[in-house]
C-alpha positions as CSV (number, residue, x, y, z in Angstrom):
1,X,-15.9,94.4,54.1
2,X,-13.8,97.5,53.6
3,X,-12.7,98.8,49.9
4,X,-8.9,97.2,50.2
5,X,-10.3,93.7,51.5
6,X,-12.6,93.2,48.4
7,X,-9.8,94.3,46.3
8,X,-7.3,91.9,47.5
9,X,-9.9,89.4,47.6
10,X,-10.4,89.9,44.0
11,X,-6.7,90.0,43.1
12,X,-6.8,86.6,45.1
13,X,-9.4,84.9,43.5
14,X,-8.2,85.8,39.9
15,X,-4.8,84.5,40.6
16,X,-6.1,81.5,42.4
17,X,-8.5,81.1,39.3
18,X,-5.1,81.1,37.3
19,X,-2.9,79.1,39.1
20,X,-5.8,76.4,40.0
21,X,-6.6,76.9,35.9
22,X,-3.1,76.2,34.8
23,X,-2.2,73.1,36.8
24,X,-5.1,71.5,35.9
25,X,-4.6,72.1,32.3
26,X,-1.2,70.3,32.7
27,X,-2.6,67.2,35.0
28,X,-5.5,66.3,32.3
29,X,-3.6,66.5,29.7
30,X,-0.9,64.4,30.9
31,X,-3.4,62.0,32.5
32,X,-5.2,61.7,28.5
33,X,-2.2,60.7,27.1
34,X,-1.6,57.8,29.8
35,X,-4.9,56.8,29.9
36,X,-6.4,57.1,26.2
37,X,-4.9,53.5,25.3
38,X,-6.2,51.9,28.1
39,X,-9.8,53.2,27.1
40,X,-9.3,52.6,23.4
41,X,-8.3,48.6,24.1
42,X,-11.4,48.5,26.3
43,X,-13.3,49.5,23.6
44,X,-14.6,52.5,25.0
45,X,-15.4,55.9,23.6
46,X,-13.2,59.2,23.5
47,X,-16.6,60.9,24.7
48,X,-16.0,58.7,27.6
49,X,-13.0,59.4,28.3
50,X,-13.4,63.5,28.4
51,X,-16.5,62.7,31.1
52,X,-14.1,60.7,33.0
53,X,-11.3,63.4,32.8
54,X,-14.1,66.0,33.4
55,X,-15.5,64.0,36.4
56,X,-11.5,64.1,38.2
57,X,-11.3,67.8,38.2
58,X,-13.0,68.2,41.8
59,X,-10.3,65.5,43.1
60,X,-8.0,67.5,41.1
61,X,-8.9,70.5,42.7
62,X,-8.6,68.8,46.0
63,X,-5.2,67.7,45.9
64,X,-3.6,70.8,44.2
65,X,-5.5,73.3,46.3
66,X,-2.6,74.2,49.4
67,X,-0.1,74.5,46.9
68,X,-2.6,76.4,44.7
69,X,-3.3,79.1,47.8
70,X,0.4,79.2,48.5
71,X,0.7,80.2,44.8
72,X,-2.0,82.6,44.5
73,X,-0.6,84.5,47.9
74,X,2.8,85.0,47.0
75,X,1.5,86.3,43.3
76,X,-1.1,88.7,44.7
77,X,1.4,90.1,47.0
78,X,4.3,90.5,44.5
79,X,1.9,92.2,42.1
80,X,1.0,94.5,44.8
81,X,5.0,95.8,46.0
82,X,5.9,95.6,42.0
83,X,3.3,97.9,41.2
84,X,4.1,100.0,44.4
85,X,0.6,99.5,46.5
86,X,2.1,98.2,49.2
87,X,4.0,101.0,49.7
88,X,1.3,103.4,49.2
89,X,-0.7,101.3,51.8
90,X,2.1,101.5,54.6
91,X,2.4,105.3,53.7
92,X,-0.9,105.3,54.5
93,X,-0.4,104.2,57.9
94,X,-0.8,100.6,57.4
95,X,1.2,98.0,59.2
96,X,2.2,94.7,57.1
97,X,-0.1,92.5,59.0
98,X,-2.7,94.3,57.9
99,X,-2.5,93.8,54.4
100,X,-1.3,90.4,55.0
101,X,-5.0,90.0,56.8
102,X,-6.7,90.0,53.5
103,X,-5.0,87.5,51.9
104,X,-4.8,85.2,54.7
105,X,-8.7,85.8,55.2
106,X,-9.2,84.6,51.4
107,X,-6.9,81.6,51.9
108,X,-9.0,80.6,55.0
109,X,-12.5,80.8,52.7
110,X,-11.6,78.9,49.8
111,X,-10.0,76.5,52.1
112,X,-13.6,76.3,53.7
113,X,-14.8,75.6,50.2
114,X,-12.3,72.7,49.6
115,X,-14.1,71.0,52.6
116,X,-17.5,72.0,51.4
117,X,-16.1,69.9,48.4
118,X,-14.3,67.5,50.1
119,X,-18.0,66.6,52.0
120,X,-20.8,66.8,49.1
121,X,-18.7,67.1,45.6
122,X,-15.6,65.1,45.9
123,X,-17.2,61.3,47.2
124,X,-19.6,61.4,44.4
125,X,-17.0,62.1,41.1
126,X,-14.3,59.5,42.6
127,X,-17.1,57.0,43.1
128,X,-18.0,57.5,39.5
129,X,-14.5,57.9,38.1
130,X,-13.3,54.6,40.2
131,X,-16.5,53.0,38.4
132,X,-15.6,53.9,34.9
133,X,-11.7,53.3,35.1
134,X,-11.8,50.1,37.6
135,X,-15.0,48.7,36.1
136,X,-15.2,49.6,32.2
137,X,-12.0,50.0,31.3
138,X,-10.3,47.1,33.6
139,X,-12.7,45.0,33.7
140,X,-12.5,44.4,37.3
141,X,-15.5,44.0,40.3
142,X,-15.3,44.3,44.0
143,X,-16.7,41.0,45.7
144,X,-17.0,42.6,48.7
145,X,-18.3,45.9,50.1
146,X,-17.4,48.4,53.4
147,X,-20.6,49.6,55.7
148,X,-20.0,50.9,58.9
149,X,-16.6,49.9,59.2
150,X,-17.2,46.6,58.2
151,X,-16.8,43.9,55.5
152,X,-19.1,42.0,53.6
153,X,-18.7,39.4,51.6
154,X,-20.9,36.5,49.4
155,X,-19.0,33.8,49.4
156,X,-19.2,30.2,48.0
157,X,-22.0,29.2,50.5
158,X,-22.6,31.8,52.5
159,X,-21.7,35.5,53.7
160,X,-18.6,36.9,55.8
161,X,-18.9,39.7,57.6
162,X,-15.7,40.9,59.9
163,X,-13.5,44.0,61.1
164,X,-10.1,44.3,59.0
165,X,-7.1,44.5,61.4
166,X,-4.8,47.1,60.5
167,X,-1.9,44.9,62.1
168,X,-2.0,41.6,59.4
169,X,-4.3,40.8,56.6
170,X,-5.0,37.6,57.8
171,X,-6.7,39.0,61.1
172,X,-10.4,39.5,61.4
173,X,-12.1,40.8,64.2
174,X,-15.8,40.7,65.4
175,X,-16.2,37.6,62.4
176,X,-19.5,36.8,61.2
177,X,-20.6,33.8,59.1
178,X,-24.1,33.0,57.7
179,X,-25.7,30.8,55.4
180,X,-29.2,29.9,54.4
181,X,-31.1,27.4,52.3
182,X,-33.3,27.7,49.5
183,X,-36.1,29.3,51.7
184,X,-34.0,31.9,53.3
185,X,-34.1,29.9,56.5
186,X,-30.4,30.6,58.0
187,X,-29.0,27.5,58.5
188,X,-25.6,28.1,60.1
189,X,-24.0,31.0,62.0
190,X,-20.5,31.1,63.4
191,X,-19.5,34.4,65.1
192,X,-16.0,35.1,66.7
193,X,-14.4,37.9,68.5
194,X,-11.1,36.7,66.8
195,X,-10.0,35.1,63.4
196,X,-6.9,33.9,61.9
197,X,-6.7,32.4,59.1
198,X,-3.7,29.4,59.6
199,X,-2.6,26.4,57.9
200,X,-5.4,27.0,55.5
201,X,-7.9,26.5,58.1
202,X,-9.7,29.5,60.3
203,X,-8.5,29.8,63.7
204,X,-11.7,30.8,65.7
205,X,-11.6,32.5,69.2
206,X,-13.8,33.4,71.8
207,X,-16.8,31.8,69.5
208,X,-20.2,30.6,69.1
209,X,-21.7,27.8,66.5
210,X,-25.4,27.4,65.7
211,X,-26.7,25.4,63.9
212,X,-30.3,24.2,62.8
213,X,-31.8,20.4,63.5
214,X,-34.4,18.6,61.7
215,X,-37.1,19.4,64.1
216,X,-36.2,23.1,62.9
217,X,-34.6,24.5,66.5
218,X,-31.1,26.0,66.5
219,X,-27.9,24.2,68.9
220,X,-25.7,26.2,70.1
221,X,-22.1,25.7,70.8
222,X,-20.2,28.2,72.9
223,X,-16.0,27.5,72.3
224,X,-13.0,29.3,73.8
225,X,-11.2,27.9,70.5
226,X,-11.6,26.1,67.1
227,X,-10.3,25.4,63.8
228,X,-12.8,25.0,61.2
229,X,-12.7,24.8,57.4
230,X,-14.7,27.2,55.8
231,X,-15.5,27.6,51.9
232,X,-13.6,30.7,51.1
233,X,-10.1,31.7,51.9
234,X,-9.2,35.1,53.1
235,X,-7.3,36.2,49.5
236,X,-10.6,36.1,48.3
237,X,-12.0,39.1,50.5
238,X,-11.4,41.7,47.6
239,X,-12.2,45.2,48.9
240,X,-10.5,47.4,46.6
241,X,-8.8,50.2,48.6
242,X,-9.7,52.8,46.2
243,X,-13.2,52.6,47.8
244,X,-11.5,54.3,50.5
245,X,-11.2,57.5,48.7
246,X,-15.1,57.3,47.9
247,X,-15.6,58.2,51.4
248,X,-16.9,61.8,52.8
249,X,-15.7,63.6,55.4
250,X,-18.2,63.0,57.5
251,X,-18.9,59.2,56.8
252,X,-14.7,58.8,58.1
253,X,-16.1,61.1,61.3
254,X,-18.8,58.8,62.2
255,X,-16.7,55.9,61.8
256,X,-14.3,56.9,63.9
257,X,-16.9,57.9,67.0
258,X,-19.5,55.1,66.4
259,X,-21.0,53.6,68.9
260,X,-18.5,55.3,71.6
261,X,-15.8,52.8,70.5
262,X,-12.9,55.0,68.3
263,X,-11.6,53.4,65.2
264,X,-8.3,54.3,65.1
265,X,-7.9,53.7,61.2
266,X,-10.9,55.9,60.4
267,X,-9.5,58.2,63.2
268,X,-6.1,58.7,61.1
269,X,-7.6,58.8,58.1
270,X,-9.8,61.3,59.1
271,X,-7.7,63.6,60.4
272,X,-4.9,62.8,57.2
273,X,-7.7,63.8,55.0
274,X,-8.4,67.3,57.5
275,X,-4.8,67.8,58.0
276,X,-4.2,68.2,54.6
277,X,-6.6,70.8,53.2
278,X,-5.5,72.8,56.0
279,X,-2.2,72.7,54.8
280,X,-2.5,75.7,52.7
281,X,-2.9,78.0,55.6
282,X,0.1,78.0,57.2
283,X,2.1,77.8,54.0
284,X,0.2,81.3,52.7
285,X,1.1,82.2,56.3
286,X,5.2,81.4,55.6
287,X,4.8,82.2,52.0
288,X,4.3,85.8,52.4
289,X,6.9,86.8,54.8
290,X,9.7,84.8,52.2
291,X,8.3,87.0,49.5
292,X,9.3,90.3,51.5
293,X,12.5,89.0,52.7
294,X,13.6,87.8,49.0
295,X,12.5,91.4,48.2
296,X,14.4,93.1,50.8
297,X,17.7,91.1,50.2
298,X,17.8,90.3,46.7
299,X,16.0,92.8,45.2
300,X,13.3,90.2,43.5
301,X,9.6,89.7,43.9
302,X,8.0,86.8,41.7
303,X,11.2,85.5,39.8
304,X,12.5,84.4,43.3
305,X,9.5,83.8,45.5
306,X,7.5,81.4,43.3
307,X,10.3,79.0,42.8
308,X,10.9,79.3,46.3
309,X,7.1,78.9,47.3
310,X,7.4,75.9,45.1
311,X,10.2,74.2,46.8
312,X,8.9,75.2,50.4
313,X,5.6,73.5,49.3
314,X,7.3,71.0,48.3
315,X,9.2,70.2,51.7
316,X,6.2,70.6,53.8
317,X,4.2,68.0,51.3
318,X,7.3,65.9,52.0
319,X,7.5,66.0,55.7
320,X,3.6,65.3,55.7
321,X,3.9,62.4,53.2
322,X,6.3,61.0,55.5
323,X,4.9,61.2,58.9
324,X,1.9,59.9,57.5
325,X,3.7,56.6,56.2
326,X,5.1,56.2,59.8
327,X,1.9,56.2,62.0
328,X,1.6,52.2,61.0
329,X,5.4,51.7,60.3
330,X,6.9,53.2,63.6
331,X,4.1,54.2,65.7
332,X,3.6,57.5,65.5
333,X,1.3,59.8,66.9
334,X,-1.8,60.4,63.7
335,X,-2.4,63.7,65.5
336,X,1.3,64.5,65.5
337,X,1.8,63.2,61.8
338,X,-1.0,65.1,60.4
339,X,-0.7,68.8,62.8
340,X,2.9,68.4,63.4
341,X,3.8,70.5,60.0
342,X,1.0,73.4,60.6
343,X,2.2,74.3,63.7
344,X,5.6,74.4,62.6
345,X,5.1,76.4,59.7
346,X,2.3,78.3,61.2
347,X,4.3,79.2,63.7
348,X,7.7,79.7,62.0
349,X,5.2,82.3,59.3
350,X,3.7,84.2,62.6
351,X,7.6,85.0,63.7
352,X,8.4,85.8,60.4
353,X,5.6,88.4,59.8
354,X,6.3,89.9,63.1
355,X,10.1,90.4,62.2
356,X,8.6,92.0,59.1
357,X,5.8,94.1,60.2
358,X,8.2,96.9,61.0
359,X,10.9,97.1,58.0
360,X,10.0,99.1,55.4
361,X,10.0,98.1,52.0
């Protein structure tokens, strides 16, 4: 790595450092003074709530971190022309893409950090965080649990095991039911491909029934469908969707290519969660070019560029936000919702920079 890359790099990190420092400065201390209360009538220690505020700062870090990189970009740069080295560097022979190389090379490592994060450190302080708020401080359990994709749940008599349908609440597919007696001898098992839950009774498709006899041999009955009444009603399969956020990187991967058969939930989600700690790329990548232009045609580095890095970041969170809220509402493409804003502002920051390269100053 030459002399001007490590220096940039530096220049980078300290900023980033800053920015990253500052922000969450602001988001604990707001999130103490909403929170404190809510541990004190629990009756839970301030020492408890510092760990849990210490434990969100990798989430914190997380979500702030495009922003963050867009940030510490523009502010490296605007350092750099107001103290004249970017002019020393083109006088040198330089060309503007290859001082913007630097910073787009440190963008692109600490971005490779975030998913380094978002894979081994993340999971882990959510799951702990989620534990202390949802189940100290508010009291509340989860009666059921997600492996693999599915649901499990102990009900009144037995245990439910199913696929959530991302088109109702009261759909289940793949259901499972199974009960046992006092010797662990399973008693009963009704499987599905289909459920509904109707009329307060299950609607069963596409089934099977077994069930044991006295002489301790299983009858089967095969059904194309039935309504049975069941024990438990679907309101009570409580599977928090924080425990969503617990998830890895890699555990919303396997989901999504297990057993050859894509789930399309995990699918979205796993691409939302990609899509989005990419995001800082591109914006570094328009960032920088609106720095020289506000430079070149208002005379003003920092005092113009941050708010307008700000409102830019702001715009492209926006767009994402959106598109992401209508893959299940209209349709949409999860590829094109989560991509759809890189490319345009990748793309729009690539024709900027080129416009650039060759204007001095």
């Amino acid at each position: 790595m030459s002399l001007l890359y490590r220096y940039i790099f530096s220049q980078f990190s300290r900023n980033l450092a800053l920015v990253i420092s500052g922000l969450i400065t602001i988001y604990l201390l707001v999130d103490f003074f909403e929170k404190i209360d809510n541990f004190a009538e629990a009756g839970k220690s301030t020492g408890l709530a510092i760990r849990y505020l210490f434990l969100k700062i990798p989430l914190i870090i997380d979500q702030l971190l495009p922003v963050c990189l867009l940030l510490a970009g523009v502010i490296t740069l605007g350092v750099m022309n107001q103290n004249r080295e970017i002019m020393a560097l083109e006088s040198a022979g330089m060309s503007i893409r290859e001082i913007y190389a630097p910073i787009l090379l440190a963008a692109c490592f600490f971005t490779l950090l975030g998913l380094f994060s978002g894979e081994w450190i993340v999971p882990d302080t959510i799951r702990e965080t989620n534990r202390i708020w949802y189940e100290e401080v508010r009291k509340t359990q989860a009666q059921g649990i997600v492996r693999h994709g599915r649901v499990f749940y102990k009900g009144k008599d037995g245990i439910y095991s199913f696929k959530r349908s991302p088109k109702s609440k009261e759909l289940f597919i793949d259901f499972h039911y199974l009960t046992w007696d006092a010797d662990f001898t399973m008693t009963s098992q009704i499987t599905a491909k289909r459920a509904v839950w109707q009329d307060n009774l299950w609607q069963l498709d596409n089934g099977r029934i077994k069930t044991i006899s006295e002489n301790g041999r299983y009858a089967i009955i095969d059904f194309k469908s039935r309504k049975i009444s069941l024990p438990d009603q679907p309101g009570e399969f409580f599977v928090p969707e924080y425990k969503g956020e617990e998830k890895s990187i890699s555990d919303h991967l396997k989901e999504a290519l297990r057993n050859g058969d894509p789930d399309l939930a995990a699918w979205q989600e796993l691409q939302r969660r990609l899509s989005y700690l990419f995001l800082g790329i591109p914006l570094v990548l328009l960032g920088l070019p609106v720095l020289l232009i506000a430079n070149r045609r208002w005379r003003q580095d920092l005092s113009l560029a941050v708010p307008m890095s700000c409102v830019m970041a702001f715009l492209a969170w926006g767009w994402w936000s959106t598109a992401q809220s209508m893959v299940n509402a209209y349709g949409f493409s999860p590829a094109g919702a989560s991509w759809s804003i890189h490319l345009l502002t990748g793309g729009l920051g690539l024709l900027m920079i080129n416009r650039q390269s060759n204007k001095p100053i």
